[in-house]
N, C-alpha and C positions, 0 to 999 in steps of 0.2 A: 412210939412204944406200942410193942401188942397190947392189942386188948385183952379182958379176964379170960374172954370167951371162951380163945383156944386153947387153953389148959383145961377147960371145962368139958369145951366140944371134943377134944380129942379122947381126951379121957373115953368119953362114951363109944367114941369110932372102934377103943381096942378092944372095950365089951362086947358091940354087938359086931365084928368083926371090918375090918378095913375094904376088902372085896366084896364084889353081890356076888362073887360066884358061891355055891353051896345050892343051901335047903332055900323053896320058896319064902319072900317074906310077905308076911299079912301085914294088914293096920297097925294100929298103934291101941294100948288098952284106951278104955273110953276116960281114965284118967289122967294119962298124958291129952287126950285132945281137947281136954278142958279146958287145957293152959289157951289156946288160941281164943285170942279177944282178950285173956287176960295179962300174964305176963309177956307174952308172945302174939303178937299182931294176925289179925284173921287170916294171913296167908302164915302163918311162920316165923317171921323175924321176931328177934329180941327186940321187945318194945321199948325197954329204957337203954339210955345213952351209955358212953363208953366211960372209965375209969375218970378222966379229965376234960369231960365235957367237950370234946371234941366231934364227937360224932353225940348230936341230942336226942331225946326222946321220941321215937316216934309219934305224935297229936294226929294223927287222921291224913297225913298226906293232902292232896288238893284235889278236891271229890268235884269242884265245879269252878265255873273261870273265877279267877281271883278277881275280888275288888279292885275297882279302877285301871282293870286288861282292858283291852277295844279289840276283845277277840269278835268276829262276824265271818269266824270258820276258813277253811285253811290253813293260812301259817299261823305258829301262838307265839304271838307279842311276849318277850321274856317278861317273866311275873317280879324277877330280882333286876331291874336293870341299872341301881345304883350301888349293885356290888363289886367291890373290888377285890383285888388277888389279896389273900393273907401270906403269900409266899409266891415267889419262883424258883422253881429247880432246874438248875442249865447242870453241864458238865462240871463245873467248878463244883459246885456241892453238892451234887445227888449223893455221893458217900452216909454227906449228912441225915441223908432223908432214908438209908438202904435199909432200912423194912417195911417203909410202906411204897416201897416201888417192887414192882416184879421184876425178872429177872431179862424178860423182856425189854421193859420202860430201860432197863439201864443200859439196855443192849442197843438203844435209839441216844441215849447220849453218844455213848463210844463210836457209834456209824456217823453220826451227825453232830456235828459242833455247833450247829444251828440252831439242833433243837434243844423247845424249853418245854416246859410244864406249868401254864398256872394254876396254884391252889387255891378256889375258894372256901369261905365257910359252906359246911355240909347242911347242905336241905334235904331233909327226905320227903319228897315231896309223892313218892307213888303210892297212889291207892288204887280201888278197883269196885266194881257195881255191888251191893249188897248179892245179888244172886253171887255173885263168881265167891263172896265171902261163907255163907252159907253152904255151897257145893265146894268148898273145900273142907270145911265142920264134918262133913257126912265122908268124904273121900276119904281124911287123917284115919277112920275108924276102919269101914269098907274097903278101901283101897287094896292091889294085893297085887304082887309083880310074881313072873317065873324065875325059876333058877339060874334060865338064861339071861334072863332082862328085857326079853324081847315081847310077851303076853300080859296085858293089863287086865284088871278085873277092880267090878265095883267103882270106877272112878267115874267122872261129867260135869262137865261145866270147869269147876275150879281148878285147883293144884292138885296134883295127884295126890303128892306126900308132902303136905306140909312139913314134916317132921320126920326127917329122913334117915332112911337106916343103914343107903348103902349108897354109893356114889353114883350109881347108874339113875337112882331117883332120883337126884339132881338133873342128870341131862333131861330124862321126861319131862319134868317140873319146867325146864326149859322150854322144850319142844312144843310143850301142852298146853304156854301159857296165856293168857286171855289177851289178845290181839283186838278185840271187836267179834261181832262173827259176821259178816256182807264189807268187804272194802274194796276200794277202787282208789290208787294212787296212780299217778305220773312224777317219775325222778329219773335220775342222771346219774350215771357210772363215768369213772373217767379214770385213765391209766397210763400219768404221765411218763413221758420220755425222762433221760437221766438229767436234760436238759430242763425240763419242766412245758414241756410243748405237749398238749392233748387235744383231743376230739372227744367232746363227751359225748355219750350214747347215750338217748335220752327212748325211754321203754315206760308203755302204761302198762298197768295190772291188775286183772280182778282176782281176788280173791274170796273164796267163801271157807271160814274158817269150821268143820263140821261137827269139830269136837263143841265149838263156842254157842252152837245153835240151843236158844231157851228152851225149844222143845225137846230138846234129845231130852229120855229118858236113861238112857242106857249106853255105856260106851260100845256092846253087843253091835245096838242100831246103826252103827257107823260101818257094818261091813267091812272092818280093816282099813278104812277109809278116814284122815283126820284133816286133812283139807284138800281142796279143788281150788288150782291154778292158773291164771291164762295169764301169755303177755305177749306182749304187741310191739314189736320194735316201731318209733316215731323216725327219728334217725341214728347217725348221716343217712343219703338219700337213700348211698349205696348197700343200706341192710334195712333200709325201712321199707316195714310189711312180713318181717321175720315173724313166725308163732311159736308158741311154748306153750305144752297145755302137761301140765303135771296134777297126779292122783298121789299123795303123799298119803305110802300106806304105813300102818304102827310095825305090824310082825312080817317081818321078810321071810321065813320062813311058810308065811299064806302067802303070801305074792311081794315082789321088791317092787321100790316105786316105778310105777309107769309114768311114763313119759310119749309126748309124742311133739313131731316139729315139721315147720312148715318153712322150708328155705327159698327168698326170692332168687330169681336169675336162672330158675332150670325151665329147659325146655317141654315138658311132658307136656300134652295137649288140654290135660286132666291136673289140677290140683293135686300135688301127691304131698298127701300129709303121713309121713312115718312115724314108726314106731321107733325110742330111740331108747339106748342104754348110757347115753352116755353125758347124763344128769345127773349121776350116783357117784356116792364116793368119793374117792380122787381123780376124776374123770374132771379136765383143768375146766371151770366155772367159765360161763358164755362171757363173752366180754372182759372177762379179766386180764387179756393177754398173758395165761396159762401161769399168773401171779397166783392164783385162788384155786382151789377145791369145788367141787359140786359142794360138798358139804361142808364147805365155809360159808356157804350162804345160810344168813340169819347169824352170822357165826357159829353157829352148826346146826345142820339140820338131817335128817335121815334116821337110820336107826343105828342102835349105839353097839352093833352086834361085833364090831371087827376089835374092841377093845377090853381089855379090863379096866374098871373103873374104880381106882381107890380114894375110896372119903379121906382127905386131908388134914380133916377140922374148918374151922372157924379163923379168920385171920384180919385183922385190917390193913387195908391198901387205896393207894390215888388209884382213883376211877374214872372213865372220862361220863359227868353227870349234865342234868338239868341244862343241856345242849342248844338251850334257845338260843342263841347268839349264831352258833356256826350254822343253824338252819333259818338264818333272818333272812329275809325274801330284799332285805338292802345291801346285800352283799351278791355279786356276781361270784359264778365257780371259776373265774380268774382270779378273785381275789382269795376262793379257800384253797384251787389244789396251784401248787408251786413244786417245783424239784425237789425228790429227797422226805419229801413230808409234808402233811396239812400243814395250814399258815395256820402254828401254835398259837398265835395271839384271840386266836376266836376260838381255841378250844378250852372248856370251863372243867376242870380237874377237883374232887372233893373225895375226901376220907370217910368210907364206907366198909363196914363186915362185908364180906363175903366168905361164901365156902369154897375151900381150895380142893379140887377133884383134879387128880394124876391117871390120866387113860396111856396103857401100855398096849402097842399090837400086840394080840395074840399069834404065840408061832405058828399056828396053823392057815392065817390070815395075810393080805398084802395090802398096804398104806404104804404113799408118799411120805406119811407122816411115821416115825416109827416111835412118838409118845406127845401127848398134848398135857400141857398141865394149863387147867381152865380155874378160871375164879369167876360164880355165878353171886350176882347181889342178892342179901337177904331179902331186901326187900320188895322184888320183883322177879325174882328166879330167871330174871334176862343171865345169860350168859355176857361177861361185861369187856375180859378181856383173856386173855390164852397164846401160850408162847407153844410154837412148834417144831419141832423137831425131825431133823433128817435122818434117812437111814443109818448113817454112821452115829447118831448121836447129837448133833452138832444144834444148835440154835439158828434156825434156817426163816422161818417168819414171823412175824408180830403181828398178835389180831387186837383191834380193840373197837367196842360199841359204843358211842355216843348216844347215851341214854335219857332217857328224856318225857315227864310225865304231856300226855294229851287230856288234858285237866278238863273237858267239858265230856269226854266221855265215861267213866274215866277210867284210860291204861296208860300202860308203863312200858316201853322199848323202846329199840334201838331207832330215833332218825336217823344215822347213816353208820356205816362199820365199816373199816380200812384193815387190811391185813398188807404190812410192810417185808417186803424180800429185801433181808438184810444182804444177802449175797451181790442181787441185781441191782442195789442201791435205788429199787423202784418200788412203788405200790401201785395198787388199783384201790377205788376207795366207790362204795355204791352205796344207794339209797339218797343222793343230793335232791333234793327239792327246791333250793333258795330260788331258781327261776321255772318254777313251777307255779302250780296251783292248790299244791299241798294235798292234802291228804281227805277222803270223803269216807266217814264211817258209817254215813246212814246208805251207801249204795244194795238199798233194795229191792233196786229192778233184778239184782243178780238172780238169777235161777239155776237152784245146784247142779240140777236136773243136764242141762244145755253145759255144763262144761264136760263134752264129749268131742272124739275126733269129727265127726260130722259138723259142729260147730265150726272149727276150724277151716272145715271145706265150705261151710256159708260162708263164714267172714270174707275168705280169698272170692268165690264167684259175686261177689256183690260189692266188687270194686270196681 
């Protein structure tokens, strides 16, 4: 059953109208942002549970390691490890389950008789640093987007729009939201054959998140600037030493993101690190074997300028959540990727609100994609999952985030995201760590400074 929600949330969508295209919108009055901390959680979510206690109260999320975890950094030891499924949905009865599955999720029974879906009970378990709670207090008011959706003002540190008034502030709310700010991962991409045979590509990355830094005062300070990227292909042999160094800018209209790259195997006598375009957009994602988007990575990233974005409402639906199991460092990536689809048995499925936002190409614009309908979680503005659409119309990929709280810093995303080509009967599936060394959020030797192309030309001559 839906929840109350969406007769409530929608209601308000027709008010303050369903598109951001029009008039600039500002804040929220300083009585609506009162509600935050009170009925509605410091980021936004509706604090209390759903009609029949299915989805519970939000209590605080997991602000630090759970009692009796053996976290000592890295992988996080799952906090639930004597839960079990409250349900399975195969093909036989997903009918049963058809509103809280997307339209995706049902489009993975019908390709695959294989797959299933386990449901657990719903944990909310994501929270986030008193700072990131407080700069979004001050954003809900301050905060203030353009007519186009592409110019912020007044926003830093937190959610832009806790309390949103148009669908495009959901994907910012995505794009913006609290990561850590210094990270340095090592994980695996893999994009098996229809067979189920792969080669994972296994890629480090630093990241400095610029919007997330304690010190910014001002989103101004950022120079159009919201994070700095580098990454380092590990392997196969034959692509290790690849570079990627991205400047992910907010308003395309000041500058589209930059990108520059560093390809092993040419001749030049000299390091030639270029300048590249072709990290944007539909421009098909490195490694994906041409399955993904540039801006399927993160399950979306860039700016939101080539769509219309209509607010949906409020909805509940299976999510893939609290994903400690399929990123257990005891399981090899032989045992999660298989033909056809992740090995469902490690992926943990729970019943969460999310907001449903329906992005249309604009006719003046050109996507692969020609409409994305995305559902972002209330309670972490991750973007969770999004069925995509080909130019004729048709239901052409499946995205979905394996979400997941990092409980000793504490945030809330995606350890790994799959987007399935229902056509190619394949996926690419990235962000694997299980034979990794997991994730480092105190990487503060980063210097924001040093993510420039010349960097890239040290890294190469100091091999």
């Amino acid at each position: 059953m839906l929840g109350e929600s969406v007769v409530k949330v929608l209601s308000v969508s027709l008010v303050v109208g369903l598109c951001w295209s029009g008039a600039a919108v500002a804040g929220v009055p300083e009585s609506e942002a009162a509600r935050l901390g009170q009925d509605l959680t410091p980021i936004g979510a509706e604090k209390s549970g759903n009609a029949d206690g299915s989805i519970p109260v939000w209590d605080g999320g997991l602000t630090a390691v759970p009692e009796g975890v053996a976290f000592v950094g890295g992988h996080y030891p799952d906090p639930f490890p004597n839960d079990a499924p409250v349900a399975t949905i195969m093909s036989a009865n997903a009918e049963d389950h058809a509103l809280l599955l997307t339209d995706g999720q049902r489009a993975m029974f019908d390709r695959y008789p294989s797959y299933k879906m386990d449901v657990y009970e719903t944990r909310r378990t994501c929270s986030f640093p008193d700072s990131v709670y407080d700069a979004t207090r001050a954003n809900a008011v301050n905060g203030t987007i353009s007519d186009d959706g592409r110019q912020l003002s007044g926003v830093v540190l937190g959610v832009p729009f806790p309390i949103p008034q148009s669908g495009v502030e959901l994907v910012w709310n995505h794009n913006l939201r609290f990561r850590g700010h210094k990270v340095r991962r090592t994980f695996a991409s893999a994009a098996p054959s229809r067979a189920g045979s792969f080669t994972p590509i296994r890629v480090q990355d630093e990241l400095v998140f610029s919007y997330a830094d304690p010190a910014l005062g001002s989103i101004d300070e950022l120079n159009n600037i919201s994070l700095k990227y580098i990454q380092e292909t590990l392997s196969p042999p034959r692509r290790a030493g690849q570079l990627l160094l991205v400047h992910e800018t907010i308003d395309p209209n000041i500058a589209e993101r930059k990108s520059w790259q560093y390809t092993v195997g040419r001749t030049e006598s000299a390091p030639n690190v270029q300048r590249t375009t072709a990290v944007s957009y539909d421009s098909p994602q490195i490694y994906s074997d041409a399955m993904s988007t540039a801006d399927n990575f993160d399950m979306f990233s860039g700016p939101p300028d080539r769509y219309d974005w209509t607010l949906l409402g409020k909805e509940e639906k299976y999510i893939a959540y609290n994903s400690y199991r399929l990123s257990s460092p005891s399981l090899t990536y032989e045992d999660v990727v298989q033909a056809g689809h992740l090995n469902q048995d490690y992926v943990r499925y729970e019943r969460h609100r999310v907001w449903a936002v329906e992005a249309t190409l604009k006719p003046t614009t050109r996507h692969v994609y020609s409409r994305r309908t995305n559902y972002f979680d209330e309670d972490s503005w991750n973007l969770a999952s999004s069925n995509l659409y080909d130019a004729r119309g048709g239901l052409w990929r499946v995205q979905e985030a394996h979400l997941m709280q990092y409980y000793d810093v504490p945030t809330c995303f995606n350890a790994s995201d799959v987007v399935y080509d229902l056509i190619e009967g394949r996926y690419v599936v990235q962000n694997l760590k299980n034979e990794e060394k997991g994730i480092d959020f105190a990487a503060n030797d980063l210097i924001e400074s040093s993510f420039v192309p010349q960097e890239l030309r040290r890294r190469i001559t100091r091999r």
